[in-house]
C-alpha positions in Angstrom: 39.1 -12.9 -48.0 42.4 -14.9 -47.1 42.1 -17.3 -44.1 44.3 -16.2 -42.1 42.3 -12.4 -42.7 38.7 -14.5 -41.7 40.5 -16.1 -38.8 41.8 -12.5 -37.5 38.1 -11.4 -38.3 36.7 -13.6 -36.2 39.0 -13.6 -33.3 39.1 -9.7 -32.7 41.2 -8.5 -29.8 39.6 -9.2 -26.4 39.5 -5.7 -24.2 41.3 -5.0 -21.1 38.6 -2.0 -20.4 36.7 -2.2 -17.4 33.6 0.1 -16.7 33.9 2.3 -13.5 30.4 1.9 -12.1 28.6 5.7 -10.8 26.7 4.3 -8.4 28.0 1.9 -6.7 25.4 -1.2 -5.4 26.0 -4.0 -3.4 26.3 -7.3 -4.9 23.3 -9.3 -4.4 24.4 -12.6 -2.2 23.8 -15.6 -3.9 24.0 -19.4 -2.7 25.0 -22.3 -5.7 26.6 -25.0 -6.2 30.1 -25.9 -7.2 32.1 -28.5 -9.5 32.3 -30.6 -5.9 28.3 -30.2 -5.6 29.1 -28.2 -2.7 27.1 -24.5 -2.1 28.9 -21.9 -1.9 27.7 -18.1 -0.7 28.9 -15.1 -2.5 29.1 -14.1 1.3 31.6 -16.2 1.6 34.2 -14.4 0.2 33.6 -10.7 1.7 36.5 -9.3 2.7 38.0 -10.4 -0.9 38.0 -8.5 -4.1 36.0 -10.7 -5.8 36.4 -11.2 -10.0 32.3 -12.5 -10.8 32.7 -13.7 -14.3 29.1 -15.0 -15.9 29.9 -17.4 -18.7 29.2 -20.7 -21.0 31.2 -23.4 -23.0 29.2 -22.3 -26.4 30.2 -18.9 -26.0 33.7 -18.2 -28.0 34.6 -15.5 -25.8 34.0 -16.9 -22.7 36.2 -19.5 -23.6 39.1 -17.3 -24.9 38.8 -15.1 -21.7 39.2 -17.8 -19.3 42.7 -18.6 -19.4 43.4 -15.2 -18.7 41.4 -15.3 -15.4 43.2 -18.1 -14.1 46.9 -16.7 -14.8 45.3 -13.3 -13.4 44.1 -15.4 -10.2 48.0 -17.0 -10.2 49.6 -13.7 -10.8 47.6 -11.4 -7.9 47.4 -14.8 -5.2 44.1 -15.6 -3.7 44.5 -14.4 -0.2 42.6 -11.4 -1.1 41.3 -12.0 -4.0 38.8 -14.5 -5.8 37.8 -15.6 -9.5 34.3 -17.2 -9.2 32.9 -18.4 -12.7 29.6 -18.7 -12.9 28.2 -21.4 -15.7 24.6 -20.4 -17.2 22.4 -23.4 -17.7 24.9 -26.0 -17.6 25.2 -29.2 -16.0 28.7 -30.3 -14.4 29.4 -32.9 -16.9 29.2 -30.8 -19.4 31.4 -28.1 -17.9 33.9 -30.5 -16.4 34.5 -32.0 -19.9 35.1 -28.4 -21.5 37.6 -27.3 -18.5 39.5 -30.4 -19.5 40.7 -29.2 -22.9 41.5 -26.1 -21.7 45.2 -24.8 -21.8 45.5 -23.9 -18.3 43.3 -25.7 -15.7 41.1 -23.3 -13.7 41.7 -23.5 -10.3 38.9 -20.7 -9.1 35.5 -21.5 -8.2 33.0 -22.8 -11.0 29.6 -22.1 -9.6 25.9 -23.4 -11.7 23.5 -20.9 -12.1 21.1 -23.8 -13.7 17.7 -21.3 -13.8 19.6 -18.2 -14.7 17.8 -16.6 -11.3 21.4 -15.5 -10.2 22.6 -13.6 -13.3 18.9 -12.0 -13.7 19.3 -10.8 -10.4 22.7 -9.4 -11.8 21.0 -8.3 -15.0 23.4 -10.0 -17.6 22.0 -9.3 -20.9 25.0 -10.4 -22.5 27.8 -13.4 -22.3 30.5 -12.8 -21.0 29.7 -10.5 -18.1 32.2 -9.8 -15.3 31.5 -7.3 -12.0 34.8 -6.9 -9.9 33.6 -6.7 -6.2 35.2 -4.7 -3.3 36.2 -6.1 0.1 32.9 -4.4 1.4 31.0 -6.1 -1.2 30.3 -3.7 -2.9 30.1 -3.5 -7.4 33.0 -1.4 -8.2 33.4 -2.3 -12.1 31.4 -4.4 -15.4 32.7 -5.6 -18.1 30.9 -6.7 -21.4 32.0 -9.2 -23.6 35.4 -10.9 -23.4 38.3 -9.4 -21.6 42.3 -10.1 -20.9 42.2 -10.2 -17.2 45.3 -10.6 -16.8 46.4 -7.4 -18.6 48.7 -4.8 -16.6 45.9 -2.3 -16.6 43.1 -5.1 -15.2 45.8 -5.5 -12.4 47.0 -2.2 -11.1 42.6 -1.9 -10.3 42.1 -5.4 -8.8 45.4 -4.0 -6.6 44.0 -0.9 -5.8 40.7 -2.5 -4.5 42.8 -4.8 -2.4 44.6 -2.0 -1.0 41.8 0.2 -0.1 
């Protein structure tokens, strides 16, 4: 196999497909801290569609999806809408040296789930996971796996649940 095939193999595509959910739950509030070692309520941000993205620096697509969340969170403004990452078993260091290297600096919330209790509560059997929230609070789509948030598709939804 050629490199550049390997390369391709290993790097498939990431999505823009987001799953409608039937029945629609409320998002379980939450409390954690941030990259500031400030807490931070889920709460916090009704009223907001929210993007809940649950991810870490070893997982290759968390890491490929994340620069797409942050031009998606540039591209759609942040008066009605929030990108909150939240880092699986992590400490800050850690996480503040791998957003560093990245190509575009995040400027949404990083939030430490450090015993995993938040993203059991949200059953994430998987990395990445991502739930788009209504204003009402309210689970409205999941993704699995790594996505381009950014995508023309992605933002015509996040529009529509601002809009509703």
């Amino acid at each position: 196999m050629s490199p550049s095939v390997w390369a391709d193999w290993q790097q498939p595509e990431l999505s823009h497909d987001l799953t409608a959910i039937d029945k629609v739950t409320s998002a379980v509030d939450f409390e954690l801290q941030d990259m500031d070692e400030e807490n931070r309520k889920l709460s916090d941000y009704k009223g907001k569609v929210i993007l809940l993205n649950f991810w870490a620096t070893w997982c290759p697509p968390c890491v490929r999806e994340m620069p797409s969340m942050e031009r998606l969170r540039q591209q759609v403004g942040t008066e009605a809408f929030e990108v909150i990452a939240v880092n699986q078993m992590e400490d800050i260091d850690e996480v503040f040296a791998f957003t560093g290297q990245l190509e575009i600096d995040p400027g949404f919330k990083i939030l430490f789930d450090s015993d995993s209790q938040i993203s059991q509560a949200y059953h994430v059997r998987g990395l990445p996971t991502t739930y788009l929230i209504d204003k009402k609070g309210n689970i409205r789509y999941r993704a699995v796996g790594g996505r381009e948030f950014n995508h023309p598709e992605v933002v015509k939804i996040i529009n529509r649940l601002m809009n509703e």
